[in-house]
Each structure stands twice: as structure tokens, then as C-alpha cells.
C-alpha positions as CSV (number, residue, x, y, z in Angstrom):
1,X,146.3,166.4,220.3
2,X,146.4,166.7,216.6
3,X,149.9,164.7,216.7
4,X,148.5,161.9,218.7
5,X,146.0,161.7,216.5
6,X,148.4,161.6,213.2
7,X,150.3,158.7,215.0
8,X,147.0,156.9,215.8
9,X,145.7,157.1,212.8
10,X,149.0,156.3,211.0
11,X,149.4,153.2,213.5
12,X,145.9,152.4,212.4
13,X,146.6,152.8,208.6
14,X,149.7,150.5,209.1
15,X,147.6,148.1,211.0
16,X,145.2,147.7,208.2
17,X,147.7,147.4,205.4
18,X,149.4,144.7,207.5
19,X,145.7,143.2,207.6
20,X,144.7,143.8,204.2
21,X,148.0,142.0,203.0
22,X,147.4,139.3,205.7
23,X,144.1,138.7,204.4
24,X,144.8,138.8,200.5
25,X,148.1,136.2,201.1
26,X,145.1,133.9,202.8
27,X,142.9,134.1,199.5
28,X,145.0,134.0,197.6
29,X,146.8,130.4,198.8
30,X,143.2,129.0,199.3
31,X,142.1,130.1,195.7
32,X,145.4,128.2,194.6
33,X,145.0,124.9,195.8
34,X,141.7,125.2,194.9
35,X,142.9,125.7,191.3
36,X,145.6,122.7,191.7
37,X,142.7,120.8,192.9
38,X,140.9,121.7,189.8
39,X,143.6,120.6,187.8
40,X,145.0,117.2,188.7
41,X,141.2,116.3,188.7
42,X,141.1,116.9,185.1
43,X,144.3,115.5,184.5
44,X,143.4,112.4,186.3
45,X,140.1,112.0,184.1
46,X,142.0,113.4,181.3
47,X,143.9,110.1,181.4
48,X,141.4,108.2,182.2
49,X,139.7,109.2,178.8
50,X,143.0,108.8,176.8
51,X,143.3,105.2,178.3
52,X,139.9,104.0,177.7
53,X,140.3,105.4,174.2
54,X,143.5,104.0,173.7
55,X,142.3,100.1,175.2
56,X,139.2,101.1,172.4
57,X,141.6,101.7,169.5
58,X,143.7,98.4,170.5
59,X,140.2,96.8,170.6
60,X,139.4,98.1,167.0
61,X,142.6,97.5,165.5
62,X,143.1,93.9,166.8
63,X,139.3,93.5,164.9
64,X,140.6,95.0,161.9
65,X,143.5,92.9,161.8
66,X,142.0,89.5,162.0
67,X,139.6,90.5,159.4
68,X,142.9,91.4,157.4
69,X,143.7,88.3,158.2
70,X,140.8,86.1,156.9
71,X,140.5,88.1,154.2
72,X,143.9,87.8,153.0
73,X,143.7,83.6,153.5
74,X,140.4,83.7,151.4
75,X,142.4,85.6,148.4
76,X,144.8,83.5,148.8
77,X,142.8,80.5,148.4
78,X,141.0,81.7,145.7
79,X,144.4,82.5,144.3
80,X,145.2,78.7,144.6
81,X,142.1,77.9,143.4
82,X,142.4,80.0,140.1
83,X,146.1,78.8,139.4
84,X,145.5,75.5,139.7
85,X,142.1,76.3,137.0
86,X,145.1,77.9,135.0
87,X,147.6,75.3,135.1
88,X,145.2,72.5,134.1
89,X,143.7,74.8,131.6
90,X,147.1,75.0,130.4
91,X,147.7,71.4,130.4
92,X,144.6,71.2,127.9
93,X,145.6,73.5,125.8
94,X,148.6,72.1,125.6
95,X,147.4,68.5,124.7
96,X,144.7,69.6,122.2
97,X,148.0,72.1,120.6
98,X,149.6,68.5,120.8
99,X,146.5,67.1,119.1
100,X,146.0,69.9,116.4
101,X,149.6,69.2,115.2
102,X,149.7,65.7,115.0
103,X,146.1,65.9,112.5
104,X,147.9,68.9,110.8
105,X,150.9,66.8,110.1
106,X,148.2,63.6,109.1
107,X,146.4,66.3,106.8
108,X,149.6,67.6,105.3
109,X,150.8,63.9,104.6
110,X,147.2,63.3,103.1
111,X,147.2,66.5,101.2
112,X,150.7,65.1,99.9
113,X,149.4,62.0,99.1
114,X,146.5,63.5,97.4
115,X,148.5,66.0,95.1
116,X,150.8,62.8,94.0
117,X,147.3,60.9,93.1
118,X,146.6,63.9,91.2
119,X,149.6,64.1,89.2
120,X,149.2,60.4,88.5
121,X,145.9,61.2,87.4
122,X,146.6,63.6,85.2
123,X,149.6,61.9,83.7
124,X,147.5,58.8,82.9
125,X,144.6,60.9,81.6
126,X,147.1,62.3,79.3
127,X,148.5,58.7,78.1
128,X,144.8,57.7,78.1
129,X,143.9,60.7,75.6
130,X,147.2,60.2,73.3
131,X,146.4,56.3,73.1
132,X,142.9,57.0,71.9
133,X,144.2,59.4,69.8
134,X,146.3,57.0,68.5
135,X,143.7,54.6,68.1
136,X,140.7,56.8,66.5
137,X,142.8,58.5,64.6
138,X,141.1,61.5,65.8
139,X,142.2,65.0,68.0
140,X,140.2,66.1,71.0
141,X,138.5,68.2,69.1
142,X,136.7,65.8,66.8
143,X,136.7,63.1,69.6
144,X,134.1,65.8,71.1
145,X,132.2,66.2,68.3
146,X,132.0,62.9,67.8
147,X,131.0,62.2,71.4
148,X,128.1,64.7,71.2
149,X,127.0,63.2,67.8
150,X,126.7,59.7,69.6
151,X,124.5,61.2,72.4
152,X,122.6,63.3,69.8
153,X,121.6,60.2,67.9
154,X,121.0,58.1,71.1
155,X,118.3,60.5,72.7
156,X,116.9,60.7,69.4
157,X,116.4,57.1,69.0
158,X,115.1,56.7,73.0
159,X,112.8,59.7,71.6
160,X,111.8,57.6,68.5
161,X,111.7,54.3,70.6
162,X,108.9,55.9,73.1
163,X,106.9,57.7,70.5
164,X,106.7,54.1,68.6
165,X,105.6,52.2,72.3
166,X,103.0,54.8,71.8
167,X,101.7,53.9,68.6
168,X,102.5,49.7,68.9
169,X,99.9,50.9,72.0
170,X,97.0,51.9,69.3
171,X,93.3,51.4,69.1
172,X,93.4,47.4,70.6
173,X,94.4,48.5,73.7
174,X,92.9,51.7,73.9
175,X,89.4,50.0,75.8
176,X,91.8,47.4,78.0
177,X,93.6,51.0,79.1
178,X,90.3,52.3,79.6
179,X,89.1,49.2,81.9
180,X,92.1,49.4,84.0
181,X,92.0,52.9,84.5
182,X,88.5,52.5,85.9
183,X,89.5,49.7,87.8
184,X,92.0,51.8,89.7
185,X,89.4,54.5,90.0
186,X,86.5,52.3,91.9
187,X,89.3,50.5,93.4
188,X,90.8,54.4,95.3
189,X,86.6,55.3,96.1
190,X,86.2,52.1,97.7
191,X,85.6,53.4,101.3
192,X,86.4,49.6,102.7
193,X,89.1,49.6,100.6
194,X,92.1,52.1,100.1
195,X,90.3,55.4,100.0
196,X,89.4,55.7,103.6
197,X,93.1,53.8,104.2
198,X,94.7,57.0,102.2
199,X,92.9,60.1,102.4
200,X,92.1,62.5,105.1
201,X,89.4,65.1,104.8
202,X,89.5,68.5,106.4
203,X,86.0,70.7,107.3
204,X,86.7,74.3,106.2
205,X,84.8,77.2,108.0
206,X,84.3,78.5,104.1
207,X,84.2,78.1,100.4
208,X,87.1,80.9,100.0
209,X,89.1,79.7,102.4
210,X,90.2,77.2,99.4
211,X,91.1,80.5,97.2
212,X,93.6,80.9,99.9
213,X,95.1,77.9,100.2
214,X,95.8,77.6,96.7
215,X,97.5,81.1,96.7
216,X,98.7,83.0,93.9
217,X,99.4,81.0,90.7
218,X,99.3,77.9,93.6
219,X,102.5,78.7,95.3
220,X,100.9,78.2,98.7
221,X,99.6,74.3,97.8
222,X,102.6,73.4,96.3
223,X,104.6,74.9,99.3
224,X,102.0,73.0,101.6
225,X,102.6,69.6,99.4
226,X,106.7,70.5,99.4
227,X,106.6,70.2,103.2
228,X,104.2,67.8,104.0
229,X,104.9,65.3,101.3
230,X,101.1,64.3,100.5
231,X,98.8,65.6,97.7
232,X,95.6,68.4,98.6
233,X,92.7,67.8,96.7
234,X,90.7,71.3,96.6
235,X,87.8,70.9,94.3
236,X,84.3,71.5,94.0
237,X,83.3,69.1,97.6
238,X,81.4,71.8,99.5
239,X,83.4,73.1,102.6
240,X,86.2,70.9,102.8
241,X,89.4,69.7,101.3
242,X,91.1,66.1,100.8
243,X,94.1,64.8,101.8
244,X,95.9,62.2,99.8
245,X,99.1,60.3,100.6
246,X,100.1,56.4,101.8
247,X,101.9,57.4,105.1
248,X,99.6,58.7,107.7
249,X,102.3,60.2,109.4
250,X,102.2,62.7,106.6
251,X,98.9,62.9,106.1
252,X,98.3,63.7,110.1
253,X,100.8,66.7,109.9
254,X,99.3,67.9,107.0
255,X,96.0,67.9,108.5
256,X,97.4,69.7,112.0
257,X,98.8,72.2,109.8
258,X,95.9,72.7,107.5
259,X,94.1,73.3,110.7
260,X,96.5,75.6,112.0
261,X,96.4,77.7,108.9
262,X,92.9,78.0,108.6
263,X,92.5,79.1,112.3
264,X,95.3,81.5,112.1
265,X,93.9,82.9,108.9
266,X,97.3,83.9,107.5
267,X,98.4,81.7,104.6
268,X,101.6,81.9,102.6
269,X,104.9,80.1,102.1
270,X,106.9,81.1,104.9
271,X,103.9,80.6,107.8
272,X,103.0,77.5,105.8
273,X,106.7,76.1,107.0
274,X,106.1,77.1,110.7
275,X,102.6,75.7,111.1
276,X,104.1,72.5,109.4
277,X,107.4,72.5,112.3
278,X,104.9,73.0,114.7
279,X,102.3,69.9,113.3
280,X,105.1,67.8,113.3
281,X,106.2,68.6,117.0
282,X,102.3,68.4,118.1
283,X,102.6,64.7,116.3
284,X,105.6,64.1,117.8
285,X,103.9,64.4,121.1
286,X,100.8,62.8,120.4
287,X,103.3,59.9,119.4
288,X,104.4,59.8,122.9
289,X,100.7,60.2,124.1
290,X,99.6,56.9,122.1
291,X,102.7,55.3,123.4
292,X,102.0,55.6,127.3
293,X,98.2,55.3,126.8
294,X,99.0,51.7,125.1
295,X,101.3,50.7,127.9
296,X,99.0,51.8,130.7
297,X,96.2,49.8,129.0
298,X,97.9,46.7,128.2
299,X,98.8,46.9,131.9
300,X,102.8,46.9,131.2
301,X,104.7,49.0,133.2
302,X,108.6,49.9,133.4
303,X,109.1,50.6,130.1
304,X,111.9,53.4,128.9
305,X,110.4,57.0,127.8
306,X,112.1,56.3,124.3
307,X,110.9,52.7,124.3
308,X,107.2,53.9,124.5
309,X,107.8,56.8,121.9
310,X,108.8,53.8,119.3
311,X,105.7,52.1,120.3
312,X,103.4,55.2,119.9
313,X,104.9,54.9,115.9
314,X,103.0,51.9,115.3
315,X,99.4,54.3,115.4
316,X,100.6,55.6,112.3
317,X,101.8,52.2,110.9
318,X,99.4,50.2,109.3
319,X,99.8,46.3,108.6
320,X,97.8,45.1,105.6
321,X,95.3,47.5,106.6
322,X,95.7,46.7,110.2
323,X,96.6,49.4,112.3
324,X,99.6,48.0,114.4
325,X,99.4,49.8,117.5
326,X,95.5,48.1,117.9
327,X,97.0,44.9,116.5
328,X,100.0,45.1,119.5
329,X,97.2,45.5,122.5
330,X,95.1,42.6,120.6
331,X,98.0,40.3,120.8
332,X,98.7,41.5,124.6
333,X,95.1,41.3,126.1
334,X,94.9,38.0,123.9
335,X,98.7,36.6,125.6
336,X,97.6,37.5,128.7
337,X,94.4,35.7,129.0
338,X,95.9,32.7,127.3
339,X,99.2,32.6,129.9
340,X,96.3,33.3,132.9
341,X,94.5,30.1,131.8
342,X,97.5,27.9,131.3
343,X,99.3,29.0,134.5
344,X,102.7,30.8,131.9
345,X,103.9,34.3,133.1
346,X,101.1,36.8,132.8
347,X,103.1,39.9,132.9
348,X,106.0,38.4,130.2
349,X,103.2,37.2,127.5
350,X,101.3,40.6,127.9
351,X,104.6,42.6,127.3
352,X,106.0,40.1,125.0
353,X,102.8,40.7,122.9
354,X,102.7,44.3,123.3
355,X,106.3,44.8,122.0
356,X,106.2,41.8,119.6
357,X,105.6,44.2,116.1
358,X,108.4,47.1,118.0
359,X,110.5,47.3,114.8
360,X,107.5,47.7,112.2
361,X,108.1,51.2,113.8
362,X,111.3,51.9,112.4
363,X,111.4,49.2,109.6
364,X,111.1,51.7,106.7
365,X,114.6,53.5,108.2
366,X,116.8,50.3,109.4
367,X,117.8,47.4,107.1
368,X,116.4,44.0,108.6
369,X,113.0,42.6,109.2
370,X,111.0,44.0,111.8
371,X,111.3,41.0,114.5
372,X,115.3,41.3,114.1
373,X,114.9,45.3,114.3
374,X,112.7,44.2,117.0
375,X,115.2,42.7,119.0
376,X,118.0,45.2,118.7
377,X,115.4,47.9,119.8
378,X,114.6,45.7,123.2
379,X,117.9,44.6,123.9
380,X,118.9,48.5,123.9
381,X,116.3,49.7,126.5
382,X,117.7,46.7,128.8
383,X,113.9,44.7,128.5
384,X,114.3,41.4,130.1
385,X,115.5,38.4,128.2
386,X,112.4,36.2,128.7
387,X,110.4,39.2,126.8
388,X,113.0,39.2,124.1
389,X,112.7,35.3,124.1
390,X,109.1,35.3,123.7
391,X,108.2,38.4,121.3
392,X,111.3,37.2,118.3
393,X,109.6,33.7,117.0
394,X,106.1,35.3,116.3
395,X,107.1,34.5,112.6
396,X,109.2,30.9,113.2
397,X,112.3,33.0,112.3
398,X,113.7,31.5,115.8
399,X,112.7,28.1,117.4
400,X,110.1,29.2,120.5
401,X,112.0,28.5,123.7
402,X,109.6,29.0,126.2
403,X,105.7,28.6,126.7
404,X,105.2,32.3,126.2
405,X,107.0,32.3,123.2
406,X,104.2,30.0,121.7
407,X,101.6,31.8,123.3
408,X,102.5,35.0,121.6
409,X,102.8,33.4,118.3
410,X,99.2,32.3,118.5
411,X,98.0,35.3,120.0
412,X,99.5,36.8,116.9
413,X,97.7,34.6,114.5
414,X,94.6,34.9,116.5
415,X,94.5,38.6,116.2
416,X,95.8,38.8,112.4
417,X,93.6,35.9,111.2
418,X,90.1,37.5,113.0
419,X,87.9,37.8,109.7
420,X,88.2,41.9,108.4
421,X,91.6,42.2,110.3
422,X,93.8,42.6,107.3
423,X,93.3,43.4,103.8
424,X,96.6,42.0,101.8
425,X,95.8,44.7,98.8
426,X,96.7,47.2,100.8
427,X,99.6,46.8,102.3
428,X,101.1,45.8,98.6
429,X,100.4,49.0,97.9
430,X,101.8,50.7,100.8
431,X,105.1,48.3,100.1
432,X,104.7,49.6,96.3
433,X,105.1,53.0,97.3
434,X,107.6,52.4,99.9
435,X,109.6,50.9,97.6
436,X,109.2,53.7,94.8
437,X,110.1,56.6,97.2
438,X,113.4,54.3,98.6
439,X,115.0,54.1,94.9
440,X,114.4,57.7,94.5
441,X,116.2,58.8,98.1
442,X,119.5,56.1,97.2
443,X,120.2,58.8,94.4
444,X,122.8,61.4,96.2
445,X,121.6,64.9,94.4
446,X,118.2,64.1,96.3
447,X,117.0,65.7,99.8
448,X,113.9,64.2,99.9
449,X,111.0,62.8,97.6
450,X,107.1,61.8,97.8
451,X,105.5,59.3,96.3
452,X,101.6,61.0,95.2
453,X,98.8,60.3,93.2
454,X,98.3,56.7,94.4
455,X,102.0,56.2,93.1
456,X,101.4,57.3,89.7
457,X,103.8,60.2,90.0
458,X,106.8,61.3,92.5
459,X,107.9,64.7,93.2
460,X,111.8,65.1,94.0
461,X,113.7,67.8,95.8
462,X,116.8,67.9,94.9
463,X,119.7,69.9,97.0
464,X,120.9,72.9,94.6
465,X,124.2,73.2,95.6
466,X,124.9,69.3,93.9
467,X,123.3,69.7,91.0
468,X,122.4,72.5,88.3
469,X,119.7,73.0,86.2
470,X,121.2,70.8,83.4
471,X,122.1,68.2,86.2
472,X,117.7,67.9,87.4
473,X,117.0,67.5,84.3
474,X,119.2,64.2,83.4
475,X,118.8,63.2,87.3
476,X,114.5,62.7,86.1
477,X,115.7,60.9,82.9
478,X,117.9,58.4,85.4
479,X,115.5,57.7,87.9
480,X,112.8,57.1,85.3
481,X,115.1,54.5,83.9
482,X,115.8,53.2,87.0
483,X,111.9,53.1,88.1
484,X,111.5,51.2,84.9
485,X,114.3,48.5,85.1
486,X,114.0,47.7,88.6
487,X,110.2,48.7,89.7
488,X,107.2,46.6,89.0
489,X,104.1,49.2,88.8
490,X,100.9,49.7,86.7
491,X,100.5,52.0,84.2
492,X,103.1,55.1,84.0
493,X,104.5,57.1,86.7
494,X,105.6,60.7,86.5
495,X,109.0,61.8,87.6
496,X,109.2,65.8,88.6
497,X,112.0,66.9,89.8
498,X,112.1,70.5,91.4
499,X,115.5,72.5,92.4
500,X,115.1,75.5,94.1
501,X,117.4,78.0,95.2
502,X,117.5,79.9,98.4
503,X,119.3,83.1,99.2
504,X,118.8,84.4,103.1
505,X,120.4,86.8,105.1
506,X,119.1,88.9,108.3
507,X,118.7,92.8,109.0
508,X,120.0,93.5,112.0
């Protein structure tokens, strides 16, 4: 019994190891192709991934590439671009290097030719000396001294022959003197005369504002006169100061500037010289102002921006008392109507009268008389012919061509011969000091000069680096002579000349 049992239960044992291993070999294959399964799936995705990332990279990179590509044509095109900037740059340089030595070799043949001119000057100096020498008698030494005895004696005598035109003067002609100078007193107050022709007067807030434009030992009126060219009258008139001077060009910047000045409240040289700039540009626009208005009055249109500044001039011009801008629209409202009733050309008489006095603008600063100025000025700005035609024989310096020409002509007479239109004393005087001011300026050491008290005296600015001290004072002895052989003028006139010296440099 207990064998049997042994073998049964070592039958049994054997069975179930037989199972046991059975059943593990099952699991065991199922749990490996599950695990196969497993991994071909995620191989499969796997390269799914790597080429969907690999298409996305050949994507990118084909992007990257063509902007490579454009990038690199732009660079090169600005390459072209810049080399052909280069080469033509080069070919400049190499035609102003071309340039720069054919002028040095012109300069070195002139510098040549000036060094030989110099040696022939000398030499002939030399032969020049030696044969006066010869001739005298004399060295250079005592040529010299005998030179400086001759001017001695001569500047005595001019000295001797004044102080005797003085006496020869004496107690005859002391009331005649007297007469006249009262003459030309009542004659510069007469208010429908000259004075109201010559003198502008400015309203000041205060009696010591006049302490302040004087300045110290007057530097600040003197600077103001320097500038503006006219003459300040500061006296004992209550609140206000005068303005003297013949051109009321001069006279309106010195006013602007005055104004400025006494607004501002700071007055000294060196603001004096900006509020003047900036009187003269306000001018200068006011010019162009007057210019338009005219034109836009007179009903002319078409006209060049440069043409109507010229025009606005003539405010500030004055024919024998008449201004010459007023005078212009006369003669253009006076053509027009005349043309309307004789069945002419309207619009050419009203510009032809409106542009017929042009070059009184610029007369003073071109050679020629105004209708010949005139006429250059128009035939610049293009105006039409039949205008041209019409405005020139105004004064019978051409034959009139046309029947505007002869309407103009009496438009201009109309205008000028109106009773009170023109006062001829006047505009002598103007021409007087016109004149007086032009002989100074032809001297070369002079920068600029005005002509002041009613032409009895003229202040010149001369440019430092030409002359010297020694040099101003023999440039006043030459212009007075000059003044006296070629000028007609009443009375005496006073010569000052003024050279000042200028040193300027910047902190920086």
C-alpha cells in the first residue's frame, strides 16, 4: 500500500512537472510574439517618424537654400552696382588728376613767366635808378631826402593854400554864408519838401531809452549808423528819435532795427549787427510783399517770383519825389483804361505800364539808363515781346511800334505831369548824393561808404587788410580831392574815413 502510493504519487509529481513545463513553454511563446508584436510596431512608426522628419528637413533645407540663393544674387548686384560707382568714380578722379596737372603745368609756366618779368623788373629798376643817378647827380640816399623835402614843402603849401581860401573868405561873405546856410536849413524842415522825403521818426516807450542807444562814449550809435548807413538824430524831441538818410531802403532797416532793439531791450554792438541782418531780411520780404500786392492790383498775372521782387524795389525808389512803385500802377490803371476805350490790348498796356520804370530798380547798381536796364531785365524773365515793345519808348529813346507803345508813353506823361506829382529839387538831390557815394566806392581800399548829413559829410569803411593807418589817412586827402575836382556840391563836405580791425576766434 505505502509503495503504490509512492508510485502514485511519483507518477503524479511527474505528471505535473510535465504540465508545469507544458504550460510555461505556452506562456512563454505567447508572451514572445506579443513582445515581437510590440516591437516591429514601434519600428514601423519609428520610421515613420524618421521619414516625416527627414521629408521636413529636405523641406527646410530646400527653403534655406533658395534664400541662399537670392541673397547671394542681391550681393552680387549690389556688388555690380558698387564697382561700377567705383570705376566711374575712378574715371573722375582720373580726369580732374588730368585736370589738376594740366593747370599745374599752366601755373608753373605762369609762375615762370612771372619770375622772368620780375627779373626784368628789377634789372630796369636798377638802370632806371643809375640813369637818374647819373642825371641828378645824386645817390639814393639824397634822392630820398630830396623826395621827402618835395612832399614836405608841397603839403605845406596845400596847407598854406587852404588857410588863405579861408581868409580871401573874410567878413564880405561871412552874411552870404550865413543866408545860405539858412536856406539849406528851412529848405531840410520843409515838411512838403525834403524833410518828410529824408527822415524817418521812431516813437520810443522812454526818455532813457536814448541813453541806451547812444551807449558808452556812443559806440552803440555809431555801430547802428556803421551798419545801417543813415544818420540818428537823438536830441531833446520828447519820446522819439529821427532818422536821416536819402535812400529809404536804409532808412527802413534802420527803423526795423531800431524797433527791434528797443523791444528786445538789449542794446550793444554785437546785437545791434543781428537786429540789423534780421531788418534787412524782414525788408527783403516786405520787398517781395509790395511786389505781388502791385501785380495782383494792377491785375497782371504770370509774372516770375524774381521779376516781382525787382518790382517791389521801386517802393523804396523815389522819382523826383514820386514814389515809383505808385507811379508804375498809375501808369497801369491809366494804360488800361486808355487801351479799353480805343479797342488796343488791355492786358499788354496794363503790364507794359506796370513794368515800364523795371530798371529804376536796379539803376544805381547796373551801367545804362533805366528803360535799357529795363529791357535786359524783361527779356530775362522771358515777358512777351509786345510788352517789351510797348514799356522801352516811354522816353522816345526807341520809335513806338505799336498803339500800346504810345499809350504807355502818355499814360506816363499823364501820371508824371498830374500837378504835386514830382518835385525836380528832390530828386537832384538824391542824384547829388548818389553820385557822391559812387566816387567814393570806385576807390579799391573802400568796403562801403554813406553819404550823411544831407551830403555835407561821408563816412568811409575801409577794408584793413588793404590799407594801414598811414594808408586811411592819404586815402581821405585823395577822395577829398577827387570830391572837389569832379563833384559839383554846396558848401563843404567832410570826408571820415574809419579802419577798424577785427580779431575773432571761437571757444569750443
Amino acid at each position: 500500500m505505502t509503495v503504490s502510493m509512492l508510485l502514485t504519487a511519483a507518477v503524479a509529481l511527474a505528471a505535473g512537472s510535465v504540465a508545469g513545463y507544458l504550460a510555461r513553454q505556452s506562456m512563454a511563446k505567447t508572451r514572445l510574439s506579443t513582445a515581437e508584436g510590440q516591437a516591429e510596431k514601434m519600428l514601423k512608426e519609428a520610421e515613420k517618424k524618421a521619414a516625416d522628419i527627414t521629408l521636413d528637413a529636405k523641406n527646410k533645407a530646400v527653403g534655406i537654400l533658395d534664400e541662399a540663393k537670392k541673397e547671394t544674387q542681391t550681393k552680387e548686384e549690389d556688388f555690380r552696382e558698387q564697382k561700377k560707382r567705383v570705376e566711374k568714380r575712378e574715371e573722375q578722379l582720373e580726369k580732374r588728376l588730368e585736370e589738376v596737372d594740366r593747370e599745374k603745368q599752366k601755373l608753373l609756366s605762369k609762375a615762370d613767366e612771372i619770375r622772368g618779368i620780375q627779373a626784368e623788373t628789377e634789372r630796369l629798376r636798377g638802370e632806371e635808378i643809375e640813369r637818374l643817378e647819373r642825371i641828378a647827380k645824386l645817390s639814393r640816399e639824397e634822392a630820398e631826402k630830396e623826395i621827402f623835402r618835395a612832399v614836405e614843402e608841397e603839403s605845406r603849401d596845400v596847407i598854406a593854400s587852404r588857410i588863405a581860401k579861408l581868409e580871401r573868405e573874410g567878413e564880405d561873405q561871412v552874411e552870404e554864408r550865413a543866408l545860405n546856410l539858412m536856406a539849406a536849413v528851412i529848405q531840410k524842415y520843409s515838411r512838403s519838401h525834403v524833410s518828410e522825403f529824408t527822415t524817418t521818426t521812431v516813437a520810443i516807450p522812454s526818455d532813457d531809452i536814448k541813453g541806451k542807444i547812444i551807449g558808452k562814449e556812443g559806440r552803440n550809435i555809431r555801430a547802428l549808423e556803421k551798419e545801417t548807413g543813415v544818420e540818428l538824430i537823438v536830441d531833446d524831441t520828447p519820446e522819439s528819435v529821427v532818422i536821416s538818410g536819402f535812400d529809404p531802403v536804409r532808412r527802413e532797416v534802420a527803423r526795423v532795427a531800431l524797433e527791434k532793439l528797443i523791444s528786445d531791450g538789449r542794446i550793444h554792438p554785437a546785437r545791434i549787427e543781428e537786429a540789423v541782418e534780421e531788418a534787412r531780411k524782414d525788408i527783403d520780404q516786405k520787398i517781395k510783399e509790395a511786389g505781388e500786392a502791385a501785380a495782383f492790383e494792377a491785375g497782371v498775372a504770370g509774372l516770375h517770383p524774381k521779376l516781382l521782387y525787382i518790382l517791389g524795389r521801386l517802393r523804396f525808389r523815389y522819382s523826383y519825389k514820386q514814389n515809383v512803385l505808385l507811379h508804375s500802377l498809375e501808369v497801369s490803371y491809366i494804360a488800361g483804361a486808355l487801351a479799353s476805350e480805343l479797342g488796343a490790348n488791355v492786358a499788354v498796356a496794363k503790364k507794359a505800364g506796370l513794368l515800364h520804370d523795371i530798371g529804376k530798380a536796379v539803376d544805381h547798381e547796373i551801367e545804362g539808363t533805366h528803360v535799357n536796364i529795363g529791357i535786359r531785365i524783361l527779356e530775362k524773365f522771358n515777358v512777351q515781346k509786345e510788352v517789351i515793345d510797348a514799356m522801352k519808348s516811354h522816353h522816345d529813346e526807341y520809335p513806338q511800334t505799336s498803339v500800346e507803345a504810345a499809350i504807355v508813353t502818355a499814360a506816363d506823361i499823364i501820371s508824371a505831369g498830374r500837378p504835386g506829382a514830382r518835385k525836380e529839387t528832390a530828386e537832384k538831390y538824391l542824384k547829388r548824393l548818389e553820385e557822391l557815394e559812387a566816387l567814393v566806392n570806385s576807390f579799391t581800399a573802400v568796403e562801403k561808404s554813406y553819404a550823411i548829413q544831407a551830403g555835407r559829410e561821408v563816412r568811409v569803411f575801409v577794408n584793413p587788410e588793404k590799407t594801414d593807418d598811414l594808408g586811411a589817412t592819404k586815402l581821405a586827402r585823395e577822395i577829398a580831392d577827387r570830391i572837389q575836382n569832379e563833384l559839383k556840391y554846396p558848401g563843404e563836405i567832410r570826408v571820415v574815413v574809419m579802419r577798424e580791425t577785427r580779431a575773432i576766434e571761437f571757444a569750443r
